[in-house]
C-alpha positions as CSV (number, residue, x, y, z in Angstrom):
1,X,-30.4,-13.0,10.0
2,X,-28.4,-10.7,8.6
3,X,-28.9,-6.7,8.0
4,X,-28.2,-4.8,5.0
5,X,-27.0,-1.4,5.5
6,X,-25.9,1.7,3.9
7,X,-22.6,0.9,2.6
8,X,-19.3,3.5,2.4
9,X,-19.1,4.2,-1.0
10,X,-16.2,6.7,-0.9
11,X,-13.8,7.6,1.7
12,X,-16.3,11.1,1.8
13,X,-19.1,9.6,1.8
14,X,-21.2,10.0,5.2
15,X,-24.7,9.8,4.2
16,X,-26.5,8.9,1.3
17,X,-30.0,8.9,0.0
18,X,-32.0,5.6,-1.2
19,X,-33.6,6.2,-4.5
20,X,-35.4,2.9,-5.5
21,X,-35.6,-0.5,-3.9
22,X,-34.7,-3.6,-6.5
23,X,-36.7,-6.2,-4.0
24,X,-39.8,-6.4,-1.9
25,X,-40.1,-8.5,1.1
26,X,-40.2,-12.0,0.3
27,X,-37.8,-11.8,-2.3
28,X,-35.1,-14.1,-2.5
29,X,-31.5,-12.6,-3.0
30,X,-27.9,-14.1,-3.3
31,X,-24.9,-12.3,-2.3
32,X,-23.8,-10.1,-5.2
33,X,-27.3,-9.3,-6.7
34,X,-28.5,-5.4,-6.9
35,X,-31.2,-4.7,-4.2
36,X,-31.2,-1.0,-4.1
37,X,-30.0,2.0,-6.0
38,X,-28.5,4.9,-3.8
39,X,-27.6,8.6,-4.4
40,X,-24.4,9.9,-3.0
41,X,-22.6,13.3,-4.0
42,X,-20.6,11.6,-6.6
43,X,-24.1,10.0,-8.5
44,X,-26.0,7.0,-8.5
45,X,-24.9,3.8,-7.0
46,X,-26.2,0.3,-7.6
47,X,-26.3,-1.5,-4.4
48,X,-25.1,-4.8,-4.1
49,X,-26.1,-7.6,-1.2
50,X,-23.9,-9.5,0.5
51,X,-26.2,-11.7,2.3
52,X,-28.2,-14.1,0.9
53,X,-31.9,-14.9,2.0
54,X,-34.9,-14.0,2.1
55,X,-35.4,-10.5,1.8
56,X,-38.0,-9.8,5.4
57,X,-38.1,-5.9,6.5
58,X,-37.6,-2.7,4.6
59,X,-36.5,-0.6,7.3
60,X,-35.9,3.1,5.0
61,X,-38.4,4.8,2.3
62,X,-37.3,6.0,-0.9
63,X,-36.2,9.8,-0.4
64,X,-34.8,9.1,2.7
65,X,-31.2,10.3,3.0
66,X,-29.7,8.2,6.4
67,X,-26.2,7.8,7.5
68,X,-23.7,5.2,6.6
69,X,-23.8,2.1,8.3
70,X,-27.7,2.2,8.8
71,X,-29.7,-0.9,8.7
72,X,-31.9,-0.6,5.6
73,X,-33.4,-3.8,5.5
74,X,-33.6,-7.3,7.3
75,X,-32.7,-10.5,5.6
76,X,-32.8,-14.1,7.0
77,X,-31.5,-17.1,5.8
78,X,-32.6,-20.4,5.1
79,X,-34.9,-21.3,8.0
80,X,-34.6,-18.1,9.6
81,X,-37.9,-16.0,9.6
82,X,-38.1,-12.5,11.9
83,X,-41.1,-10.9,12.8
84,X,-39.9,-7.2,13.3
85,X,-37.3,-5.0,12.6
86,X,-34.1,-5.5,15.0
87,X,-33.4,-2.8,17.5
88,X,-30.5,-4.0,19.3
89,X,-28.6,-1.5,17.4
90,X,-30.7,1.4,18.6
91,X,-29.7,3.2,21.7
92,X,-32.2,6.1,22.4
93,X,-32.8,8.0,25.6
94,X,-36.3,7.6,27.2
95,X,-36.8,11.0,26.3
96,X,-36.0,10.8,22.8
97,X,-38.3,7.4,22.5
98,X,-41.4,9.3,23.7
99,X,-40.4,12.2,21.5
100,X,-40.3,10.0,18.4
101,X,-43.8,8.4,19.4
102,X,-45.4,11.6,19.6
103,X,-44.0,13.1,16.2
104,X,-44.1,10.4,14.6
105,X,-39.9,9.8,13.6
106,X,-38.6,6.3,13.0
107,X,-35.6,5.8,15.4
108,X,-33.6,4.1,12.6
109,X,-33.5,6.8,10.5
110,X,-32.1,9.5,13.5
111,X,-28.4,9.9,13.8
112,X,-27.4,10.0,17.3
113,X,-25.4,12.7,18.9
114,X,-25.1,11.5,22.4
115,X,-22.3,9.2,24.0
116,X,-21.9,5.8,22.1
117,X,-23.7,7.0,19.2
118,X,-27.2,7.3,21.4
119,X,-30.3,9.1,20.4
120,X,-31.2,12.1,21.8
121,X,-34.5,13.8,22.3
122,X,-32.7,16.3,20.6
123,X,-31.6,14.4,17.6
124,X,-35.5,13.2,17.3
125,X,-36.6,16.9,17.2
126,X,-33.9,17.9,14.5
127,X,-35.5,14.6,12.1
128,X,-38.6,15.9,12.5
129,X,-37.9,18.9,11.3
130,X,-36.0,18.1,8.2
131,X,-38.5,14.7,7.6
132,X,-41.1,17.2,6.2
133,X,-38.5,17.9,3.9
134,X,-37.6,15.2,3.0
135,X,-40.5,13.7,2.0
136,X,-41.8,16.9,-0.3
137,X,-41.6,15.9,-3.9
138,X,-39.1,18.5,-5.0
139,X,-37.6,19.1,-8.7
140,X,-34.5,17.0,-9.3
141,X,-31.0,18.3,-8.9
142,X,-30.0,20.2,-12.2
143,X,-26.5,19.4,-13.6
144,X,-24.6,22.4,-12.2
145,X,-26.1,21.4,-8.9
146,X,-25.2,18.1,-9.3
147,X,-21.0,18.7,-10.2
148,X,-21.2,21.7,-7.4
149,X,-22.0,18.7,-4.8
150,X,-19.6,16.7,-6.2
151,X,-16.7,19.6,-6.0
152,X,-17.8,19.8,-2.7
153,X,-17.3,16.2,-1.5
154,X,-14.3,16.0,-3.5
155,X,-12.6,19.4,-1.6
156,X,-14.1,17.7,2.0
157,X,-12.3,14.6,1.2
158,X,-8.8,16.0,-0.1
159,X,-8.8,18.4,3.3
160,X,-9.0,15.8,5.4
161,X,-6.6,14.2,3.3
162,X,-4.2,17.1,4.0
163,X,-4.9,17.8,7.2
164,X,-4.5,14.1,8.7
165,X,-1.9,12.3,6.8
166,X,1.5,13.5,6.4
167,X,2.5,12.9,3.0
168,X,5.4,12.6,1.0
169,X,6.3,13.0,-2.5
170,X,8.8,11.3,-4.7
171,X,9.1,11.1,-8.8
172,X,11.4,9.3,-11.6
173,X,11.4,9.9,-15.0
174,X,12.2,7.0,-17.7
175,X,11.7,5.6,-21.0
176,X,8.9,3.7,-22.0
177,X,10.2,3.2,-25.9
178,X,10.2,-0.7,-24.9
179,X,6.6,-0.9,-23.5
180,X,5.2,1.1,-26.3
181,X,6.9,-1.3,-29.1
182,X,5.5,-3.9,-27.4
183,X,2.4,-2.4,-26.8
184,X,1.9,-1.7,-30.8
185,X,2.8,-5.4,-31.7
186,X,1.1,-6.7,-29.7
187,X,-1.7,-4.9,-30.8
188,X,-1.4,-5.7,-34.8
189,X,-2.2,-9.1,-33.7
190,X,-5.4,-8.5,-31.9
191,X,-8.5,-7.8,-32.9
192,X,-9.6,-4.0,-32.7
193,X,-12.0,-4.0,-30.0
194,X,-9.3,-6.1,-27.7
195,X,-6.8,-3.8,-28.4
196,X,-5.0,-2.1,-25.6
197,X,-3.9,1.5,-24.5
198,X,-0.4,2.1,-22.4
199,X,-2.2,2.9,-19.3
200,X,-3.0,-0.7,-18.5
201,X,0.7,-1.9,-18.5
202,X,1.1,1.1,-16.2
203,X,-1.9,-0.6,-13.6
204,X,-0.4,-4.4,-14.1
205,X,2.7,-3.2,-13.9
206,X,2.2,-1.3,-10.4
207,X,-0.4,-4.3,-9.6
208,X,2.9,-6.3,-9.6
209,X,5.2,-3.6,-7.9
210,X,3.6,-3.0,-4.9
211,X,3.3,-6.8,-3.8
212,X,6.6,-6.3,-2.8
213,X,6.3,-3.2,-0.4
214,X,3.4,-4.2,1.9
215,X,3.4,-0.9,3.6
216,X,2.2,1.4,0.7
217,X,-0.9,-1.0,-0.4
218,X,-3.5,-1.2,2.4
219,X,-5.2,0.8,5.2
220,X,-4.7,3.2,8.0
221,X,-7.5,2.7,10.2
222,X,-7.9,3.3,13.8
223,X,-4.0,4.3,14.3
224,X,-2.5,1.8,12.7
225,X,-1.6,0.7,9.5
226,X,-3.5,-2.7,7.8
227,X,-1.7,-4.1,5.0
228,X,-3.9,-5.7,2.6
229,X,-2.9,-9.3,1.1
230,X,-4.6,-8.6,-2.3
231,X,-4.1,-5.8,-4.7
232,X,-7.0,-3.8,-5.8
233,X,-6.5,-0.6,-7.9
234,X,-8.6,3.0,-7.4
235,X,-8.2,3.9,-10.8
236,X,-9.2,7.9,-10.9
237,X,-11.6,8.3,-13.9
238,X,-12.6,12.0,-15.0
239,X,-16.7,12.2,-15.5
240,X,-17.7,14.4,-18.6
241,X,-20.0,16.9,-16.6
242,X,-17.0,17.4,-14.3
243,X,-15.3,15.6,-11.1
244,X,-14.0,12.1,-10.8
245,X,-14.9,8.9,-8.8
246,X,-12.7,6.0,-8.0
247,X,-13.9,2.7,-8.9
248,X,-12.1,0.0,-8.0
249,X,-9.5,-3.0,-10.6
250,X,-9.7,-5.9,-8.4
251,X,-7.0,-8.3,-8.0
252,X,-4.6,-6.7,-10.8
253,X,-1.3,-8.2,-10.3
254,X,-3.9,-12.0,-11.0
255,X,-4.9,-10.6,-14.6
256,X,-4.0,-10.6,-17.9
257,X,-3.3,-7.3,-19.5
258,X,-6.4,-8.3,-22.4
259,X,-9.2,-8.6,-19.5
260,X,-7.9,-5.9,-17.0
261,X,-8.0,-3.5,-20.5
262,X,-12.1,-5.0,-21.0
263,X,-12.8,-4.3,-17.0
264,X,-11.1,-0.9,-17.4
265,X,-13.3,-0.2,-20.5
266,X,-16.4,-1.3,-18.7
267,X,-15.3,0.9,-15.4
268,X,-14.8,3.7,-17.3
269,X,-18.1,3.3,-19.3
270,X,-20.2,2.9,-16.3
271,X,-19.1,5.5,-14.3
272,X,-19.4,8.1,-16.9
273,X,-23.1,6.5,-17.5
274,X,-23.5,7.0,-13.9
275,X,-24.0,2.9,-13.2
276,X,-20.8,1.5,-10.9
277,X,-21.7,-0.6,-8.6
278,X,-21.2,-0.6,-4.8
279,X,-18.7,-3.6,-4.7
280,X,-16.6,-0.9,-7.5
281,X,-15.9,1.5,-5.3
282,X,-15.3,0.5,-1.4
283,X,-12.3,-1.6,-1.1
284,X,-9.2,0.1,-3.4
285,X,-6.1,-0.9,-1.2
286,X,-3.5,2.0,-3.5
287,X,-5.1,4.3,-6.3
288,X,-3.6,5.0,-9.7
289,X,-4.0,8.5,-11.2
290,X,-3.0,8.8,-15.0
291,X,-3.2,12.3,-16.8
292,X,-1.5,11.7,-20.2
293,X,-4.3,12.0,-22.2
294,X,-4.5,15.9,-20.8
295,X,-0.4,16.4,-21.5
296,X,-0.1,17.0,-18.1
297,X,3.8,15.9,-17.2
298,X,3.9,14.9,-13.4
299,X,0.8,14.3,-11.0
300,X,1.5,15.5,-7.4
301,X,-1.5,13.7,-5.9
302,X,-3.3,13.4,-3.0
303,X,-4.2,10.5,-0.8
304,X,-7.4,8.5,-0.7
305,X,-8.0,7.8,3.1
306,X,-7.8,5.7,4.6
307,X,-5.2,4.2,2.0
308,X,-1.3,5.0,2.2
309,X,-0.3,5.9,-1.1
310,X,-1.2,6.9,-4.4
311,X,0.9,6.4,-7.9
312,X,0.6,9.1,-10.6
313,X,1.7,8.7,-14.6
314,X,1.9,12.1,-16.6
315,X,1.7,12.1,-20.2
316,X,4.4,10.7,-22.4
317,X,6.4,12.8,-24.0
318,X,9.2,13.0,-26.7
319,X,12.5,14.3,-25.1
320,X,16.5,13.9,-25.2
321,X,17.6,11.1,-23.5
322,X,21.2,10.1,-23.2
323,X,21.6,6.0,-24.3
324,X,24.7,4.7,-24.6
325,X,26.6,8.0,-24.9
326,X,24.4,9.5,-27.2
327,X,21.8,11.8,-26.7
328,X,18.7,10.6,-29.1
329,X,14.8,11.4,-28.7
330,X,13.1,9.1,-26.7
331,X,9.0,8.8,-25.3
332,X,9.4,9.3,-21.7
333,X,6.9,9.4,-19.0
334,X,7.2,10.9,-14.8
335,X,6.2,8.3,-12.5
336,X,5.2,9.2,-9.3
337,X,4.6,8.8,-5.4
338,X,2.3,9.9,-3.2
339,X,2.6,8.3,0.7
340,X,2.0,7.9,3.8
341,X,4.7,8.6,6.1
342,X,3.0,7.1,9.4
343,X,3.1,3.6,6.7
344,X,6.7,3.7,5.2
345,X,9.2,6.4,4.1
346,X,11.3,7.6,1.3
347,X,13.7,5.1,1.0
348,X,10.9,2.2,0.5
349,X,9.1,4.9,-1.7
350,X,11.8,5.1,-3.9
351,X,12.8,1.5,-3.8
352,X,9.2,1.0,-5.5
353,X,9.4,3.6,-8.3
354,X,12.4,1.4,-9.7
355,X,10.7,-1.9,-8.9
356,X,7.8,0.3,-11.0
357,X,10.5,0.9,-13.9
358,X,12.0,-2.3,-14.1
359,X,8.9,-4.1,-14.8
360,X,8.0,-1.5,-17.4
361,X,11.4,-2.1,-19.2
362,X,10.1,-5.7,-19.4
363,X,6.2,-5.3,-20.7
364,X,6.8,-8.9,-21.9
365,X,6.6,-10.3,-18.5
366,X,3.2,-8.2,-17.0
């Protein structure tokens, strides 16, 4: 029997709130199929399964908002039937279990405060006084409401950013007249809707960079540093009303430039529709920030944690450039680096960045 609970959907993301159910018990579910839709700061989330089964317990209403990692519902596999929902994850005081009898709280949806995680009578008291609350039907969120929240969790997340990983900063500057001549013939002999825009050579091309410097694509978790064997790309995607969210490019450096430019489209499309997935935006292992359609010239940014490092493109811009001992107008963009010091250092950092040009001098071979 396995348990399906509130998953991480952002490094900020502490709690969210379950909005609709896509089962009922006695449904039968594989592992990718949506079973729930959930609300975090940063919009609407379909939910993804990763068990397969039959769906048996709904532990959490609609309306309720519950911390990540909560059990929200039980589901068994084949031959595998349960009669109740589990509890072995609970640990409550006496107190607090005779407390959520008499006010009628459900210890699965109580945060504990006490040692381990355990529920206090305390913690039972607080639910009960927001569960009220909760459960009113209230007028939905409007829109400035909606991109103040998300300000909010964005500024929560870039503090602790700041404030826990000491970061350091490194840039190059160099000519993309290559890529972009390759980009445009290679373009007159496609279709237009498979066309291509610069920005995906840029995400293949640090896809294929960063295989080679384990220690800026993965995780710091628990005090350590986990590198990550695959390459999955946050790409940073502006929303309309405001804000941005992360969704995740997975396995980049596997992909042809033609289907990573269709699953960027799509990414880009269903976040600003307000539909990504959960399996879209909890497992980047190094995020890509590009601001060149805003003529912004270098992008300073700042760490996703737990990840190590971040890569930033500005726009592209017409300058001098000296080539074989002439100065001549050529497109150039700013590259840059954002990392992790505790992971690697500036010499690695920089070792990238040319890796990172190299392979953009050769768009041919991405």
């Amino acid at each position: 029997m396995g348990e399906f609970r509130m998953p991480l959907l952002g490094a900020d993301m502490e709690a969210g709130t379950l909005v609709e159910w896509r089962v009922k018990p006695g449904d039968e579910v594989v592992c990718g199929d949506i079973v729930a839709l959930v609300e975090t700061q940063k919009g609407v989330i379909e939910v993804e399964t990763f068990e397969s089964g039959t769906v048996e317990t709904l532990f959490v209403s609609p309306g309720a908002k519950v911390p990540v990692g909560t059990p929200l519902a039980s589901i068994s596999g084949k031959g595998e039937r349960v009669g109740a929902p589990p509890t072995h994850w609970l640990r409550a005081s006496p107190a607090a279990r005779a407390a959520a009898a008499r006010l009628g709280v459900e210890l699965s949806r109580v945060s504990g405060t006490g040692p381990g995680g355990a529920i206090l009578m305390e913690d039972v008291e607080r639910a009960a006084r927001v569960a009220p609350v909760a459960r009113a039907e209230v007028s939905a969120p409007s829109e400035e409401d909606r991109r103040e929240s998300m300000r909010q969790a964005i500024a929560a997340a870039m503090s602790r950013s700041n404030r826990e990983i000491p970061h350091y900063y490194l840039d190059t500057r160099f000519d993309v007249g290559r890529a972009l001549d390759w980009l445009h013939a290679e373009n007159e002999r496609r279709p237009v809707a498979e066309r291509m825009l610069l920005v995906v050579l840029f995400l293949k091309a640090v896809g294929l960079a960063v295989q080679g410097f384990p220690e800026l694509n993965g995780s710091w978790v628990d005090g350590a540093f986990r590198p990550s064997r695959a390459v999955h790309l946050g790409v940073v995607i502006s929303l309309r009303q405001g804000g941005a969210v992360v969704p995740t490019l997975h396995d980049v450096p596997d992909k042809p430039l033609g289907v990573l430019m269709h699953e960027l489209g799509e990414l880009i499309h269903r976040a600003r529709r307000g539909m990504l997935r959960s399996s879209e935006l909890a497992d980047s292992t190094i995020t890509v920030s590009s601001l060149g359609e805003s003529r912004v010239e270098r992008v300073l940014g700042v760490i996703f944690p737990p990840q190590v490092a971040l890569v930033g493109f500005g726009a592209v811009r017409e300058e001098p450039w000296v080539v074989e001992g002439r100065c001549v107008p050529r497109p150039l963009v700013t590259a840059s680096l954002a990392a992790d010091h505790r992971a690697s250092d500036g010499h690695r950092g920089a070792a990238f960045l040319s890796r990172l040009e190299r392979l953009l001098q050769e768009p041919e071979t991405l």
